[in-house]
N, C-alpha and C positions, 0 to 999 in steps of 0.2 A: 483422398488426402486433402483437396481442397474444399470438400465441404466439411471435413475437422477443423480445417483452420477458419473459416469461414463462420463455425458455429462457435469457435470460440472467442473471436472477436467479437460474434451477437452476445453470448455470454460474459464478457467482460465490463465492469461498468467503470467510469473516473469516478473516483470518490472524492469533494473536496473537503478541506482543512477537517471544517464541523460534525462532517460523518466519519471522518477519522478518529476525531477524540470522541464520540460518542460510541464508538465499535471498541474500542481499544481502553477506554475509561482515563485515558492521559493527557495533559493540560499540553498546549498548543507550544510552548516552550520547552516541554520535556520531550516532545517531537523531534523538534528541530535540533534538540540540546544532543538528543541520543543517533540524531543523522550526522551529526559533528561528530559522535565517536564512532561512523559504519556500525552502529547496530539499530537502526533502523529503517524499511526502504525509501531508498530518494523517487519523489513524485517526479511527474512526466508536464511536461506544456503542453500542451492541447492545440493552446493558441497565447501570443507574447500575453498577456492580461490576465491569465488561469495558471494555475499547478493546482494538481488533482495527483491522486494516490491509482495505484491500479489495484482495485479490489482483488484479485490474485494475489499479489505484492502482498496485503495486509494480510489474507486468509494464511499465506506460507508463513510470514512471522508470529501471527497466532499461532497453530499449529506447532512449530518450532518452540516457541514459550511452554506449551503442556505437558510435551517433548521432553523438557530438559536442555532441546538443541540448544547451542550458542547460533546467538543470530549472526544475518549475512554471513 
């Protein structure tokens, strides 16, 4: 059990703002616009100076979009 969670924190990357919009194809305002309505996921702090996306985060609301899901 602890070398799954182990491997998947190594598996996990922070994505910020720029490999956001570039994975997703959405302007930095439609981000923010569509985190104001909970449907899309809110970034994490790292450190007070950073917010970064957790690349899981963005693969599930991809995913979800192909889907049909309604996000969050």
């Amino acid at each position: 059990m602890a070398e799954n969670k182990a491997n998947h924190y190594h598996q996990e990357k922070l994505l910020p703002v720029k490999a956001v919009t570039a994975l997703t194809s959405l302007g930095r305002s439609t981000i923010y616009r569509l985190m104001e309505a909970k449907l899309f996921p809110r970034p994490v702090r790292p450190i007070k100076s950073r917010i970064a996306w957790r690349s899981s985060d963005i693969a599930t609301w991809m995913e979800a979009l192909k889907s049909g899901e309604p996000s969050q």
